[in-house]
VOSEGU-432764 format. One record per residue (C-alpha): residue in one letter; x, y, z. Coordinates in steps of 0.25 Angstrom, whole numbers, plus 2048, in hexadecimal, padded with zeros to 3 digits. Layout:
N
AXYZ ...
//
This chain:
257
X321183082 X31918E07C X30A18F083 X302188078 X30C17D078 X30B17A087 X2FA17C085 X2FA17007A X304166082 X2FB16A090 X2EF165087 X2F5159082 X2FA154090 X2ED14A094 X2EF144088 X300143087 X2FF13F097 X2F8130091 X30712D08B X30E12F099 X31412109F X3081200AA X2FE11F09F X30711A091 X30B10C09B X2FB10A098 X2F810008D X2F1108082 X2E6105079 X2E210906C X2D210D06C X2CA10E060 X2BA11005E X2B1111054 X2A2117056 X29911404B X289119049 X27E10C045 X279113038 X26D109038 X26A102046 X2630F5048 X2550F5050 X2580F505E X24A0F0060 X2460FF064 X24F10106F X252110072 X25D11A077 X25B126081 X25813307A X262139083 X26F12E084 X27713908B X28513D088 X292134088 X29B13A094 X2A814008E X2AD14409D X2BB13E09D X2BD13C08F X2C713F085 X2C6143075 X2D013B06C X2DC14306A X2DC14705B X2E914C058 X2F614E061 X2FA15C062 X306163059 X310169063 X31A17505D X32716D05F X322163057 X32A164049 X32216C03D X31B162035 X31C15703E X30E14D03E X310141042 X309137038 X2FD12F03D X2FF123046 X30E126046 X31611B04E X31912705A X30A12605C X30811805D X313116068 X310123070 X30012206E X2F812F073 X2EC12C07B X2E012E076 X2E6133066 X2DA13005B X2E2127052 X2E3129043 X2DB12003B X2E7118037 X2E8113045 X2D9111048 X2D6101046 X2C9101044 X2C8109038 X2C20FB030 X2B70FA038 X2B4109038 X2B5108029 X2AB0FD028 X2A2104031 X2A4110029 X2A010A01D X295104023 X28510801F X28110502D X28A10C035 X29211A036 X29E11C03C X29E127048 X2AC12704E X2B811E04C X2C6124056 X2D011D05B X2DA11F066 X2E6119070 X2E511A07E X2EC11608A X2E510C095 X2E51140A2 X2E61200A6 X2DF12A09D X2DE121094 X2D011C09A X2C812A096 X2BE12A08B X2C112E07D X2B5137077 X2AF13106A X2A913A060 X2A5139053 X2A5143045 X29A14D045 X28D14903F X28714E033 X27B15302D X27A147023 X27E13C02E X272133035 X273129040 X26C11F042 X25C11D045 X25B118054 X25410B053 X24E10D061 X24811A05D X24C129059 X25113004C X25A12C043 X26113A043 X26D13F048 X26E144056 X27A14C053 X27A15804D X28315C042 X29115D045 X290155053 X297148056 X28E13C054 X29213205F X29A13906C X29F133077 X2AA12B07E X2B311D07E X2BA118088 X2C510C089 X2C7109099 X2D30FF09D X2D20F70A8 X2D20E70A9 X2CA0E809C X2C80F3090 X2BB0FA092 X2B4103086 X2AB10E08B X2A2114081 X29811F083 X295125074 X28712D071 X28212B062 X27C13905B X27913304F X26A130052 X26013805B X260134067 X270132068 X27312606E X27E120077 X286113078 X28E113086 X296105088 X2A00FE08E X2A80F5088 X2B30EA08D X2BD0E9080 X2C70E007C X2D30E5076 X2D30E4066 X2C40E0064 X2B90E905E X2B00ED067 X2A10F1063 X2990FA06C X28B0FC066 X27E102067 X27210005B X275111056 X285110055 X29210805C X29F108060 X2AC10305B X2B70FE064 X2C50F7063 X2D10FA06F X2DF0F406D X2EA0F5075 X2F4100070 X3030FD072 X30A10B070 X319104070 X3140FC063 X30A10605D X3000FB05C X2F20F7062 X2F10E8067 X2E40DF06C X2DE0D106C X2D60CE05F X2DA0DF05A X2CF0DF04E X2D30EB045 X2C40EE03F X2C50E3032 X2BE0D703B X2B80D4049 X2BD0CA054 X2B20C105C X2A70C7061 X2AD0D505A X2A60DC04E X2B10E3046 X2A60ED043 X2970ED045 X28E0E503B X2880EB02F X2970F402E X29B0EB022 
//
């Protein structure tokens, strides 16, 4: 094993250690998030934000995995296609899934063809239930540009972007915890408005229902089903895929139409 080999499978190891028995005899869950911006808030009856919200706490936390690494015994031209039935029964922790296996691509649709909203971040990931797989994943979204504008505050500030050019317009972290019940920790700071602001929650949450975490400048997407690596298939009471809601659960915020 050549040096460089050995450099790549020693990097990979935190990662490859989430498939050992201890941890794969864990039930696994399939996470999926969507973060949205509020083009045109409704009064808040002039409630303000701090000028300075701080920053989101990324100790501990893990970027989604974008692409497993090629190894050199692997045979030339070999590229396994896209949600390939290996994958769906030996999962990667922490693997940002393809479109093809996100479930909530109708709701981010709508959104995205919304006049009131604007779509910030949309990832979707599989992760075991203990262990490691309790550590925060880091939510980003794509640069902003010269041309984008958030939304005016209604409590007060500028309706101008507080990131420059080329910087991610929301940043921060989401968390599924495992215990007696299903936990969703979200600590995400908005730039698209001066001063930024910050949604921090915690949420219970049902298995299969929409979940909405919200704050007047932008909000928060969420859906976890239970992932069965053996059938390759995700699971949950009441499991909505994004074309309608259940009780008491918005498919997608109003006005998304």
């Amino acid at each position: 094993m050549n040096a460089s080999l050995r450099a790549r499978i020693s990097a990979w190891l935190p990662v490859l250690a989430l498939l050992w028995p201890g941890v794969a005899g864990a039930s696994w869950y399939h996470v999926e998030v969507i973060v949205f911006a509020t083009i045109e808030p409704i009064a808040v009856g002039g409630e303000r934000w701090p000028l300075d919200p701080g920053i989101p706490d990324a100790a501990r936390s893990l970027n989604l995995i974008e692409a497993l690494p090629a190894f050199e015994d692997e045979p030339e031209g070999y590229a396994p296609a896209a949600g390939e039935t290996d994958a769906l029964v030996n999962p990667v922790a922490f693997l940002r899934l393809p479109p093809e296996q996100e479930r909530l691509g109708a709701v981010a649709d709508r959104l995205g063809r919304s006049r009131n909203y604007h779509v910030l971040a949309h990832l979707a990931w599989r992760q075991p239930g203990g262990g490691a797989g309790g550590r925060a994943v880091r939510i980003g979204s794509a640069p902003a540009t010269q041309d984008y504008t958030g939304a005016a505050p209604a409590g007060g500030g500028e309706r101008s972007t507080a990131a420059a050019p080329g910087d991610a317009l929301i940043e921060g972290t989401v968390r599924l915890r495992v215990g007696g019940t299903l936990h969703i920790d979200t600590d995400l700071l908005y730039k698209g408005v001066d001063p930024p602001v910050r949604l921090t929650e915690s949420r219970v949450v049902k298995l299969g229902e929409l979940h909405y975490l919200d704050h007047p400048l932008f909000g928060v997407i969420v859906q976890v089903t239970l992932f069965r690596p053996d059938a390759g298939s995700e699971s949950g009471a009441g499991v909505q895929d994004g074309t309608g809601g259940a009780d008491g659960v918005a498919a997608a915020p109003a006005g998304a139409e």
